[in-house]
Every structure is written in structure tokens, then in C-alpha cells.
C-alpha positions as CSV (number, residue, x, y, z in Angstrom):
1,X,35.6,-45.5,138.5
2,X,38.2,-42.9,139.2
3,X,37.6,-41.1,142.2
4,X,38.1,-37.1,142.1
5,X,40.7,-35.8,144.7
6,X,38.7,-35.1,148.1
7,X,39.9,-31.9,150.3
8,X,41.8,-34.1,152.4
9,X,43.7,-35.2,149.3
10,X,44.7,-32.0,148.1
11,X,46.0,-30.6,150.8
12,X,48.3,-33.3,151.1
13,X,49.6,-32.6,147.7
14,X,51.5,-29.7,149.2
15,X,49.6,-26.8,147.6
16,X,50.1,-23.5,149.2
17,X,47.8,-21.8,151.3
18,X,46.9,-18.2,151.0
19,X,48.8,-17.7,153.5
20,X,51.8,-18.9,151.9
21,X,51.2,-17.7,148.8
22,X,50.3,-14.1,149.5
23,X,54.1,-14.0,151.2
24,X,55.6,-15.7,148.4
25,X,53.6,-12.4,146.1
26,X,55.0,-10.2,148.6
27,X,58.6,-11.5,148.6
28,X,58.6,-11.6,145.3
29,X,56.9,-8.1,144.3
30,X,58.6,-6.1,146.9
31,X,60.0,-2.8,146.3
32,X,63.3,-3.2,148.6
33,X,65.9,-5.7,148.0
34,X,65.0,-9.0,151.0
35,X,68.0,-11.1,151.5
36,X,67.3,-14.2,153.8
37,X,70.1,-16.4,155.2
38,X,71.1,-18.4,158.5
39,X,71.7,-16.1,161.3
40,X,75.6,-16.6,161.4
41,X,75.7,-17.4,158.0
42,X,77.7,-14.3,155.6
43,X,76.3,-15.7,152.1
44,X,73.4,-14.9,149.5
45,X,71.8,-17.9,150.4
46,X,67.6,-16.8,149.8
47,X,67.0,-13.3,147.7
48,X,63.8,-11.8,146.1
49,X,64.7,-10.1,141.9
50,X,64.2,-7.0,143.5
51,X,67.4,-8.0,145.3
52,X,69.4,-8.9,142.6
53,X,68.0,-6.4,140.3
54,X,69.1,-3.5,142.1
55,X,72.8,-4.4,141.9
56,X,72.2,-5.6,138.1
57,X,72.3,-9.2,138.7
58,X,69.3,-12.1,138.2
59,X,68.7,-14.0,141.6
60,X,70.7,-17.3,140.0
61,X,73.8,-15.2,139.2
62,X,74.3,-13.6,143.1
63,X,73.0,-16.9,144.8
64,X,75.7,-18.2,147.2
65,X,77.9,-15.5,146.5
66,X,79.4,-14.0,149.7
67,X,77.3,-10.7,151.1
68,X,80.3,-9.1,150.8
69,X,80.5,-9.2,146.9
70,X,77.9,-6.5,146.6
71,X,79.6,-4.2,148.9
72,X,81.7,-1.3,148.2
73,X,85.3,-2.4,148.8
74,X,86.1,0.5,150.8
75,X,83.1,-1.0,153.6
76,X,84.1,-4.6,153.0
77,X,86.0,-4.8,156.1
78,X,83.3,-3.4,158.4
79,X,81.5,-6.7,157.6
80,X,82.4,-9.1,160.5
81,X,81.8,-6.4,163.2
82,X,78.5,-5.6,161.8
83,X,77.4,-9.3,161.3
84,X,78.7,-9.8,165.1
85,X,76.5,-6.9,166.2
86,X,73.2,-7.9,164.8
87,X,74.0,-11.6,166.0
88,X,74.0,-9.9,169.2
89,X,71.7,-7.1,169.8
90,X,68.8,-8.6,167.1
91,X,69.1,-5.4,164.9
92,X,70.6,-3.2,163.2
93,X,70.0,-0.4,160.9
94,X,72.9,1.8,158.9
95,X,73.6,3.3,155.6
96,X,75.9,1.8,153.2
97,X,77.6,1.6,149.7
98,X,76.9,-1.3,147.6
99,X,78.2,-2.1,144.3
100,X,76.5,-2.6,141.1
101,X,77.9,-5.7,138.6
102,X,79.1,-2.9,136.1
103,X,81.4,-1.6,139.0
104,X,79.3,1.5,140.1
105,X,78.8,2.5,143.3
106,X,75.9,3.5,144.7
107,X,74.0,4.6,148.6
108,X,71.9,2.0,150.4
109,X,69.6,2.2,153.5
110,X,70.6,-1.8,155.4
111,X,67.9,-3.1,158.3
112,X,68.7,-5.9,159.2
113,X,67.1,-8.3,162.1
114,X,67.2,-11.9,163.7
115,X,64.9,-14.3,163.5
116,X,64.4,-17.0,166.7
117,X,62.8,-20.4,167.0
118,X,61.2,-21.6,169.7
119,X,63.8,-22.1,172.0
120,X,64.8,-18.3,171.5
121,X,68.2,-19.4,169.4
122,X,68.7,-17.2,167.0
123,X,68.3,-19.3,163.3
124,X,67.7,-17.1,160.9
125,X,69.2,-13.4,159.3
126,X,66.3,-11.1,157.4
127,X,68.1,-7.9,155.8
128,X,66.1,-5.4,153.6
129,X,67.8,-2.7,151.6
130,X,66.6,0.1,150.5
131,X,67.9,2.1,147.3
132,X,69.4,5.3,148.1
133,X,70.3,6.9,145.2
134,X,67.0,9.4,144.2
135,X,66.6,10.0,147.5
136,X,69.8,11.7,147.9
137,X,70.1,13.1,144.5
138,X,67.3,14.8,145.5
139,X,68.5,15.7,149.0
140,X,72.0,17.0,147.3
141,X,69.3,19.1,144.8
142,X,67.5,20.6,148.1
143,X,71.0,21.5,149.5
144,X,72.6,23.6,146.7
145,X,69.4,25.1,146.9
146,X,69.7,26.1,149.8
147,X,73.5,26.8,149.6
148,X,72.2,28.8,146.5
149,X,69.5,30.7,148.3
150,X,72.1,31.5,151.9
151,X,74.2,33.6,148.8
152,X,71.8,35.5,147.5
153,X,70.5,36.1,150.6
154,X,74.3,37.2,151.9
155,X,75.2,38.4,149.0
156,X,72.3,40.9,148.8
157,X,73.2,42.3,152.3
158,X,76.6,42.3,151.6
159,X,75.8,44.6,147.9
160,X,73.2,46.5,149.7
161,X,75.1,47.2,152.4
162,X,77.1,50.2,150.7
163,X,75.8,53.1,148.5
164,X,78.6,54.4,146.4
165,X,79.3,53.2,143.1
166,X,82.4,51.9,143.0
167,X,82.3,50.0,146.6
168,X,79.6,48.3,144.6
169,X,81.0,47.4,142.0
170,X,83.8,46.0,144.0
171,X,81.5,44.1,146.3
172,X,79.5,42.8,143.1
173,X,82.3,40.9,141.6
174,X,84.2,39.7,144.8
175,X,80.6,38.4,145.5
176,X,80.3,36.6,142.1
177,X,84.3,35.2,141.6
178,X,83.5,33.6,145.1
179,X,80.2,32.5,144.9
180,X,80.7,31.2,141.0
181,X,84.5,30.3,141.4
182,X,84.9,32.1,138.2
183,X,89.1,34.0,137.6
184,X,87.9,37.5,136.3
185,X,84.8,39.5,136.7
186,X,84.1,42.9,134.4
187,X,81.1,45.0,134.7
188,X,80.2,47.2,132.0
189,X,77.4,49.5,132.0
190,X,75.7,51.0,129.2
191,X,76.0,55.0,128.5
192,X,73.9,57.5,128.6
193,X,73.5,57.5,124.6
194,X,73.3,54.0,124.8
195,X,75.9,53.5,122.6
196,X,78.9,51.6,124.0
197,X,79.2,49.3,127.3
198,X,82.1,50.8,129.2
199,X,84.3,49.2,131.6
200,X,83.1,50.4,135.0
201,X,85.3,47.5,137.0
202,X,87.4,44.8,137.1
203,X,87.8,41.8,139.4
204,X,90.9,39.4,139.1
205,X,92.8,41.0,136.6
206,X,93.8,45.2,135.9
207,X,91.6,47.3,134.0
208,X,94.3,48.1,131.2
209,X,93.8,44.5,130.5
210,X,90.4,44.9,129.0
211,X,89.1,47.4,125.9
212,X,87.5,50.3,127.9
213,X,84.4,50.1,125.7
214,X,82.2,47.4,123.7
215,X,79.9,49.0,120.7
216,X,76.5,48.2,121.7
217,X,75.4,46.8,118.6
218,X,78.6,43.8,118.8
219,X,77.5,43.2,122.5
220,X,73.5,43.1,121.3
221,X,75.0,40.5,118.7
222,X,76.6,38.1,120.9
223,X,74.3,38.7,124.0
224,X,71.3,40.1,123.0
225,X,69.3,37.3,122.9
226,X,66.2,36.7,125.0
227,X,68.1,35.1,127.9
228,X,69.3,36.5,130.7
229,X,72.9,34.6,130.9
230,X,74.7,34.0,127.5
231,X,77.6,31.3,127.6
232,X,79.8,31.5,124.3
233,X,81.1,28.0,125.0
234,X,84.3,28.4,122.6
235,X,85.5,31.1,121.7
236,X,87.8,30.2,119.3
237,X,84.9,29.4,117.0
238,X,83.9,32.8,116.6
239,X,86.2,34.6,113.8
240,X,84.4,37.9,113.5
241,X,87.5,40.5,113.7
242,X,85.0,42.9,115.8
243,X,84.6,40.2,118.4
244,X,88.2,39.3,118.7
245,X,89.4,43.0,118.7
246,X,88.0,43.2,121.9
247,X,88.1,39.8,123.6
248,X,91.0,37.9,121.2
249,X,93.9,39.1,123.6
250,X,92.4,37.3,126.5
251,X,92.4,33.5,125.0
252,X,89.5,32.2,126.8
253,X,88.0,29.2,126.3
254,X,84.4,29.9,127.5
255,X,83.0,33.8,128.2
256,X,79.6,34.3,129.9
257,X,77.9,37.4,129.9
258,X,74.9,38.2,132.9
259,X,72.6,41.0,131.5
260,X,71.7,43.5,134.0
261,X,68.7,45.5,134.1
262,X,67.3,49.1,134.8
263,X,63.6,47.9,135.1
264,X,62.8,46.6,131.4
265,X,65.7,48.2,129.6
266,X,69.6,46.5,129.9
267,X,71.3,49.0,131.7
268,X,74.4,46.8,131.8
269,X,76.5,43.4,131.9
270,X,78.4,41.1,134.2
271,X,81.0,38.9,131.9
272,X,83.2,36.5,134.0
273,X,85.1,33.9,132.5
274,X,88.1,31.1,133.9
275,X,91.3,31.4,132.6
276,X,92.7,28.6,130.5
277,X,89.7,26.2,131.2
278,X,86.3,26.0,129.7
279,X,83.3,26.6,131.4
280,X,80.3,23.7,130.9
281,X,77.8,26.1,133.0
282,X,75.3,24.1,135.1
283,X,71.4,24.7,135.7
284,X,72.1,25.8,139.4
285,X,75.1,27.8,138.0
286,X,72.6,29.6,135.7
287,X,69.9,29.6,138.3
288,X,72.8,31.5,141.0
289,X,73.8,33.6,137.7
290,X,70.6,34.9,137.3
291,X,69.8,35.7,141.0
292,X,73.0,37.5,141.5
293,X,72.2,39.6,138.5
294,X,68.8,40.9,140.2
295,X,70.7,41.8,143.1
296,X,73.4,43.6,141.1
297,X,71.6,45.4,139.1
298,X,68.8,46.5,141.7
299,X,72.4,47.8,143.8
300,X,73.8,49.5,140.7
301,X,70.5,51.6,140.5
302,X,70.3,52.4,143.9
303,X,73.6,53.6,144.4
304,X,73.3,56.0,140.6
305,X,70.0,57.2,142.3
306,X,72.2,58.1,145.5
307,X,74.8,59.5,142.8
308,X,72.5,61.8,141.3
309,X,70.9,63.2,144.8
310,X,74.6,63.5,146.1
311,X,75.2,65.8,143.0
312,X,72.0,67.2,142.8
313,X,72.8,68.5,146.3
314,X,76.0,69.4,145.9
315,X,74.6,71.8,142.8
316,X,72.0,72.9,145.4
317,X,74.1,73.5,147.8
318,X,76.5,75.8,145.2
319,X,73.6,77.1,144.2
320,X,72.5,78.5,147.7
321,X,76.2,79.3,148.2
322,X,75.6,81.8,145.6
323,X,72.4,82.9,146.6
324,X,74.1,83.7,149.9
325,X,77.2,85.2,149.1
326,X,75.4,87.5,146.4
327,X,72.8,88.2,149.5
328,X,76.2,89.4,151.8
329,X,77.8,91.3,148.9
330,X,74.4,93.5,148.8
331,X,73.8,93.9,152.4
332,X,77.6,95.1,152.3
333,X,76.7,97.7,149.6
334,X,73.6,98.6,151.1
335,X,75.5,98.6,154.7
336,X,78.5,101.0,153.5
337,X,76.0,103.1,151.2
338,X,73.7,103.6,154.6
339,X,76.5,104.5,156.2
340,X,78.8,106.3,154.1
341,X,76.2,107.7,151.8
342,X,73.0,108.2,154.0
343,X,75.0,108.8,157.2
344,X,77.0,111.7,155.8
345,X,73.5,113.2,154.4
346,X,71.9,113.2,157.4
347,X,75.1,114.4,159.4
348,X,75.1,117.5,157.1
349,X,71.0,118.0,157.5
350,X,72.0,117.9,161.1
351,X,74.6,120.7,161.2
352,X,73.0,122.9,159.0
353,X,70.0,122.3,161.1
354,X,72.1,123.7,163.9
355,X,73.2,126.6,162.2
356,X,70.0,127.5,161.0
357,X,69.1,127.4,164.5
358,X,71.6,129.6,165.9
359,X,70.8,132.3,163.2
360,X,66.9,132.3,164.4
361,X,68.2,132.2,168.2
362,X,65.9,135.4,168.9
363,X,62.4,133.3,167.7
364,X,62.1,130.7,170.4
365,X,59.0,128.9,169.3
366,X,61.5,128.1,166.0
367,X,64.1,127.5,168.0
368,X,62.2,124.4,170.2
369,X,60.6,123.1,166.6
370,X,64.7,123.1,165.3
371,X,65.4,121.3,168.0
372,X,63.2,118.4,167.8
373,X,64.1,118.0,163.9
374,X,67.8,118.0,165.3
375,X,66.8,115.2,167.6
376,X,64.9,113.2,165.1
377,X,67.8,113.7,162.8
378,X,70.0,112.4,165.6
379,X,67.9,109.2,166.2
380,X,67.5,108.7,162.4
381,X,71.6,108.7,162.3
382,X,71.8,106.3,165.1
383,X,69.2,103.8,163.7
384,X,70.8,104.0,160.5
385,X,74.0,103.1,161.7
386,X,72.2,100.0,163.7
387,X,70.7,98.8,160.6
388,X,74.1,99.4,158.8
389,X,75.8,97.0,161.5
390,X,73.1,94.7,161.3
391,X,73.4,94.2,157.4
392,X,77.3,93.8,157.5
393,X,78.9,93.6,160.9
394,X,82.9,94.8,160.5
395,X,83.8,93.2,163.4
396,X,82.7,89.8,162.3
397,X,85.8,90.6,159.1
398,X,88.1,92.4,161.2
399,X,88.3,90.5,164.5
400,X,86.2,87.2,164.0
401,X,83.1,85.1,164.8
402,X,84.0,85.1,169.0
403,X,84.3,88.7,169.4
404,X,81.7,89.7,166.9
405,X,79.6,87.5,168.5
406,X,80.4,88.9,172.0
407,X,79.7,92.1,171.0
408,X,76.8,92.1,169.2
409,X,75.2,91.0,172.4
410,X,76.7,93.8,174.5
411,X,75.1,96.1,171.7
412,X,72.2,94.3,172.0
413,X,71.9,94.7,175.4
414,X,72.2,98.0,175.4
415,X,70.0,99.0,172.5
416,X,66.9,96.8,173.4
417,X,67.0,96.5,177.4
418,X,67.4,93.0,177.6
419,X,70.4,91.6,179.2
420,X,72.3,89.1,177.0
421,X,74.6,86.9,178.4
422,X,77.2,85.0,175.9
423,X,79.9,82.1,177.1
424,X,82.3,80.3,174.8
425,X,84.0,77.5,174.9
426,X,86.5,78.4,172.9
427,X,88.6,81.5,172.1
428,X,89.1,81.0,168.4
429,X,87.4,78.9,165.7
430,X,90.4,78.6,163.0
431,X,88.8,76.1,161.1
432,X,84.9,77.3,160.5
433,X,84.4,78.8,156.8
434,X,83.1,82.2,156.1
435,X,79.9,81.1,155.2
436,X,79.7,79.3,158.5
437,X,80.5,82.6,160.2
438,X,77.8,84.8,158.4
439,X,75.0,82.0,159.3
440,X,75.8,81.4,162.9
441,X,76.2,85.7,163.3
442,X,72.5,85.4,161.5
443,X,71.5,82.8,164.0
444,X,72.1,84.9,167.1
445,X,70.6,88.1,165.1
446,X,67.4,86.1,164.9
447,X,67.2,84.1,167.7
448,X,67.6,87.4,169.6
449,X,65.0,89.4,167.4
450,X,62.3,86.8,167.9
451,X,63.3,86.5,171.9
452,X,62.5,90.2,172.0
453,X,59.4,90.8,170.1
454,X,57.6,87.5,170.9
455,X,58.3,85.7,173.9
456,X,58.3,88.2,176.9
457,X,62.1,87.4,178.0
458,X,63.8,89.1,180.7
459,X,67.4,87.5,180.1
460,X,68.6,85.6,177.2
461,X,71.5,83.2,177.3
462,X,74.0,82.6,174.3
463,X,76.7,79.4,174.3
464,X,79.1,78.7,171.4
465,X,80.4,75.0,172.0
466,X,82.6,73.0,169.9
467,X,83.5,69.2,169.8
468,X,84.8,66.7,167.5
469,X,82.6,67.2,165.0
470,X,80.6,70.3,165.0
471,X,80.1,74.2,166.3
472,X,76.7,75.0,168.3
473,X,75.4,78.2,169.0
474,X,72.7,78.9,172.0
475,X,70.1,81.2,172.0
476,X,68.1,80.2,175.1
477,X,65.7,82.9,176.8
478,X,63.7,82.7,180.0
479,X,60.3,83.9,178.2
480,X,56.8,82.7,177.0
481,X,58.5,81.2,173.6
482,X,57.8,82.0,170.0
483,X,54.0,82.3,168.6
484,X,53.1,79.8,165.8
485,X,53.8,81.7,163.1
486,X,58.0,82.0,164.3
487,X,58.7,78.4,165.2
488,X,60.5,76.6,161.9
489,X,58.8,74.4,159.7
490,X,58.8,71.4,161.2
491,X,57.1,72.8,164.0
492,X,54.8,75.2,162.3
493,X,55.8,78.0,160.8
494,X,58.3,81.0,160.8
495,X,60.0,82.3,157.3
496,X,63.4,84.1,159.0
497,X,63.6,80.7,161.1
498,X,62.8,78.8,157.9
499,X,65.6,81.0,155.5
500,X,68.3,80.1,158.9
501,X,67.7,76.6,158.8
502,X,67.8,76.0,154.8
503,X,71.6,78.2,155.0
504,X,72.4,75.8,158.2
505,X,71.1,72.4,155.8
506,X,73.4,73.8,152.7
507,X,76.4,73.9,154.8
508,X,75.5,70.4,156.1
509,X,74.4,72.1,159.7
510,X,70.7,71.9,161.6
511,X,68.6,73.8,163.2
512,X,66.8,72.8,166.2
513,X,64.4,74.4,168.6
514,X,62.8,73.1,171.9
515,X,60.3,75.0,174.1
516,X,59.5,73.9,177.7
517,X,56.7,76.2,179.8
518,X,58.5,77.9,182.4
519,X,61.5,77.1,181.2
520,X,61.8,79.4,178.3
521,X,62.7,78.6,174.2
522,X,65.6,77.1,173.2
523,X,67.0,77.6,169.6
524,X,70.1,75.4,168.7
525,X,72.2,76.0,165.8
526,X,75.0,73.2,164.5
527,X,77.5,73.5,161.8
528,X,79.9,71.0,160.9
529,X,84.3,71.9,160.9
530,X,85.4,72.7,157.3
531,X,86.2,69.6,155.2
532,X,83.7,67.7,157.6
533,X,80.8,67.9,154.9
């Protein structure tokens, strides 16, 4: 009878144990290249297909082959040293270039690690490499990311960083020939008919170089499509006599055109191209393209925004020029018809008065009654000739701001009670406008009005200073200070404070006031030198 193999039997048949064969499955199925070999030894003696796969050879083809065949010749002769250090220290781990069979070159992770025996002799080499290649195509993705993201983010502060048009422009395209290595940057900008894109700037190359305006309906044709950036990738293709009327001259190979945007609507376009060369863009390219567009256009709008309050305030302020100079032109009439026409009217009431009075001599009760009519008349004349100098100083025409300053508080002084005390620092203000003049002499008149009817003063102080860029004028008394209804706006009130500092804002001047108890109110008026605004 044929016995059946016992246990005993079968193990000595060789057959692996589970042990054995679950490391045999691992070796085998591993998802890193193994290499195994003596520890001196520098051959392919013991592989897994992994191995062999990775550098497009089957296990039979590299076996025995020298470690160095799979290298990259430019690390070949790094080999000895590196096989001398692991036989020395045990390990060892560095990247690498390997080299496939079909000659390409490629980035490897190498461990590699001794193996003793029992007497601690070092007998065999274990080296596991890992494939670099996704890895780092995907850590060179991350990086021009991130290169991408540090421009935008530099580029917006950089385009941000200025408010007029043109520095914008200029900062736009030196931002995107830099950033996209491209040799000319335009920026046109759609009109206010929305008719034509006109050249607004130039980067790279003059502005007489390019038409000055592109119809919008043969831009809309070539770049109107539903994506942002357009790449017309040869240009020679296109034959349309429009489109080479206004881009033939420049023999490009490649144009792109970046659509910018007002909100919704295209408001305008970057077109950049490389001379002589033709542009194959990339997906990062487009990506950057795309971000730097945002930040252009949201930069183009802010600084037209800042365009149209900078005129819009310069109309104001021509406006309120107008305003002013009409009010000064009728206080003058009024101030000379006062004077010359009311003054001389009340003189001769005044000396017929008199004579009337001298022809009733004999009835005294007449007489006294004449008299106080003669006074009143007297005190109307003198009031009316205040008024008149208050409306229309001559001094401040015939002598200056200083001494029409000066002496308005003398007359001041004299005519309300309250001492007035003026300093300059100056003698003469040679560069200060007319306009300038009028408002400061308005200041004083009103800072000194409001010191006498509403804060109690006793003395009142008035400074003109100057420096580099502006002239102040003082009016600081030692009273209560204003009631609500006098202070300016900002601080609660007061319409002849208010009307001062609105003339002060249009000539590019403040108005400040400050009140401290015990210490009086102080009521600060700046203007800036002529051709400083």
C-alpha cells in the first residue's frame, strides 16, 4: 500500500512556511524598488519587478548588471564613496537620479542599510528606492503656486500703491512684462461711447508704434469670446485686412489679449505679446494672466474714481471761487455805495441839520431836539463807514494782508473796548493769492466778532506764522469760549464759522478750533503758499 506523506515528510520536502512565503508576497508586491546584494558587493545580484520595472527593465534583463548602470552618469562617480559609507556607518539615506532603459532621467529617494550575521560582520546590502517623480511634479506644481500667489500678492501692493492714472498704467505693465517675461505690454481702455479701445499706454516699445484706437466691434471679434485671456496663436493665419491694419506692422507670431473689467461690463484690455517668438501659453501662465487682470482692472477703477473726485473738486473748487469773488465784487459795490452814496447823504442831512439849527437859535427846546438828530446822524455816519470798511477793507488792496491785518485790530480795539494784540512772523507774504488774503482778513473779522459777543474775553491774541508749507492765522482769546451754536461743524454748530472753513477747504486750507476752560478759545486758520494746492 502506498503510504500518504506524514507532516514530518512534508516539511522535509522544502515547502515554505508562512513565514517564508508571506516575505516572498511582500518582496514581490512591494511598491518601492528592493535591491538585495552582499554588503561590499556593487552588482544587481537579488531585485523584486517593482525594481526593475521602475527603470523599464524585467528582473532577468538588470540581473548582475553593475548598480551603477541605473544611475544617472552625472552621479556615477559618487558611487564608491557612498557604498564605502554605508559599509561603514550601517545606513544611509539620500536622493538621487536614476536612469530609465529608454535614456530618461528621473528623481529617486535611496535607503539603504546593512545587514549582520551572528558574529556582527556585516554580510549583506538591503537598498529600497523610492520613485520621485509625482512627488516632485507635484511639489514644483505647489511652488509656482506659490511663486504665482507672492506676485499677485506684490504686484497688487505695488498697483495699489499709487492713485493716478498713468502711474498705473505704468506700474501695470512693468508688473506684467516682468512677471510674464512677455517684450511689449499695451493697455487700451474702452471710451465712454463704447466705441473704440484706445491706447492709454505702452510698455517696451513707443506709443507711435501702435494704432491709437481699435473699433470695438474688430476687438469683440477676435477677443470677445467668453474667456477672460484670448491667445491668437499665429497670427499670420488671420488675413482679415481690419485685423492686420492694426496689428500687421508688428509681425508677431503669437498676441494675447487679458480682458479687463468694470464690474460685469469690459472696461478694457491688456495685449502683450514676444517679439519674433511665439507664445505656447501655459495653464499657470493663464492662471497668473487672469489674476493680474483682477488687480489691474480693480486699480484702473480706483484711480478713474480718484480722477473724477480730483475734477469734481477742482469744478467745486472754481465754482466756490466764483461764488467768492462775485460775493467781494458786491460787498465792494455795496462798501463804496455806503460810503460814497449813503455817506455823502447823511453828511448833507447833517449840515443842513446844522443850519436849520442856527436859524431856530432863539427856540431852545428845538434847538436841544436838533442836536440829538445831529448826533444820531453823526453816529449813523460813523457806523456806516465801519460797516463800509468791514465789507471791503482798502487797506487790505492798497498796502496788504500784514498791515491790513494790523490795523484792523487797532480799529477793533478801539471801537469795541477789547484790547487786541497781533504778532507776525513775517513782514510780507509775496506769494499768498488774493483769495487767500480776503479769507484769512474774514478769519480775524469773525474770530474777533464771535470773541466779543460770546465768550466774555478781556484780551484777544492774533499770530500770523508761516513755514514751509502753509500760512496760519491766531485768534486766541482769554474768555469763556463760543456757545454751541458758534463752534464749526465738526464740533456742533456755527454758520459764519461753517461759510470760513468751506472758503479755507476750497483753497486747500483748514480750519481748526480748540477750547480749554480757563484757558480761553482758540481758532486756527491754515492756507497753503500759491502753487502748493
Amino acid at each position: 500500500m502506498e503510504h500518504l506523506p506524514t507532516a514530518t515528510s512534508r516539511v522535509k520536502r522544502n515547502k515554505p512556511s508562512i513565514k517564508e512565503r508571506l516575505q516572498e508576497l511582500f518582496f514581490n508586491q512591494a511598491r518601492v524598488g528592493l535591491v538585495i546584494g552582499t554588503a561590499e558587493g556593487d552588482l544587481l545580484e537579488f531585485m523584486n519587478p517593482y525594481f526593475a520595472a521602475m527603470h523599464g527593465y524585467t528582473v532577468q534583463e538588470l540581473t548582475g548588471r553593475p548598480f551603477a548602470d541605473v544611475l544617472a552618469p552625472e552621479y556615477r562617480a559618487q558611487l564608491p564613496a557612498i557604498t564605502e559609507y554605508i559599509y561603514q556607518t550601517g545606513y544611509y539615506s539620500y536622493e538621487s537620479k536614476h536612469i530609465r532603459k529608454d535614456g530618461s532621467i528621473f528623481p529617486v529617494l535611496v535607503t539603504a542599510y546593512i545587514v549582520y550575521d551572528e558574529e556582527n560582520k556585516a554580510k549583506y546590502r538591503v537598498v529600497n528606492v523610492v520613485d520621485l517623480t509625482e512627488l516632485k511634479r507635484k511639489e514644483h506644481k505647489i511652488q509656482r503656486l506659490y511663486n504665482q500667489a507672492s506676485t499677485l500678492a506684490r504686484t497688487a501692493l505695488t498697483i495699489n500703491a499709487a492713485l493716478d492714472l498713468d502711474e498705473v498704467l505704468e506700474t501695470i505693465c512693468f508688473e506684467v512684462s516682468t512677471s510674464l517675461k512677455a517684450s511689449c505690454v499695451t493697455i487700451r481702455l474702452l471710451d465712454a461711447k463704447r466705441q473704440n479701445y484706445r491706447l492709454y499706454y505702452s510698455y517696451g516699445k513707443d506709443p507711435q508704434f501702435f494704432t491709437p484706437s481699435i473699433p470695438a466691434a474688430l476687438f469683440e471679434r477676435y477677443f470677445g469670446g467668453a474667456e477672460q485671456v484670448t491667445v491668437i496663436e499665429d497670427m499670420a493665419a488671420i488675413e482679415d485686412p481690419a485685423f492686420q491694419k492694426v496689428f500687421g506692422h508688428l509681425n508677431l507670431k503669437s498676441l494675447i489679449g487679458i480682458k479687463l473689467y468694470n464690474g460685469k461690463e469690459v472696461s478694457g484690455a491688456i495685449l502683450l505679446f514676444r517679439f519674433g517668438e511665439e507664445w505656447p501659453v501655459t495653464e499657470e501662465e493663464r492662471m497668473l494672466m487672469q489674476g493680474l487682470a483682477a488687480q489691474a482692472s480693480l486699480a484702473i477703477r480706483n484711480a478713474q474714481l480718484y480722477m473724477e473726485i480730483k475734477n469734481n473738486k477742482q469744478k467745486l473748487h472754481q465754482l466756490h471761487q466764483q461764488v467768492v469773488q462775485t460775493l467781494e465784487e458786491e460787498r465792494r459795490r455795496i462798501s463804496w455805495e455806503l460810503h460814497d452814496e449813503l455817506g455823502q447823504a447823511l453828511t448833507a442831512i447833517k449840515i443842513k441839520l446844522e443850519l436849520v439849527a442856527d436859524t431856530i437859535y432863539r427856540n431852545c427846546l428845538c434847538r436841544a431836539e436838533l442836536g440829538k438828530i445831529i448826533t444820531l446822524v453823526d453816529d449813523v455816519v460813523t457806523m456806516t463807514r465801519h460797516i463800509a470798511y468791514d465789507l471791503r477793507p482798502a487797506a487790505l488792496e492798497a498796502v496788504g494782508l500784514i498791515p491790513a491785518l494790523r490795523n484792523y485790530c487797532r480799529t477793533y480795539t478801539q471801537r469795541v473796548g477789547i484790547p487786541v494784540i497781533f504778532t507776525s512772523s513775517r513782514d510780507e507774504l509775496p506769494a499768498i493769492s488774493e483769495a487767500a488774503s480776503i479769507t484769512l482778513y474774514r478769519v480775524l473779522q469773525e474770530g474777533l466778532t464771535n470773541a466779543a459777543k460770546h465768550s466774555q474775553a478781556t484780551q484777544i491774541e492774533v499770530l500770523l506764522q508761516t513755514d514751509a508749507e502753509f500760512v496760519s492765522l491766531i485768534v486766541q482769546d482769554n474768555g469763556s469760549g463760543p456757545g454751541p451754536s458758534e463752534l464749526p461743524p465738526e464740533t456742533g454748530g456755527g454758520i459764519g464759522l461753517l461759510g470760513m472753513g468751506e472758503r479755507l477747504s476750497a483753497l486747500g486750507g483748514t480750519l481748526k478750533t480748540k477750547f480749554l476752560p480757563g484757558q480761553g478759545f482758540t481758532l486756527t486758520a491754515q492756507v497753503p503758499w500759491e502753487g502748493r494746492r
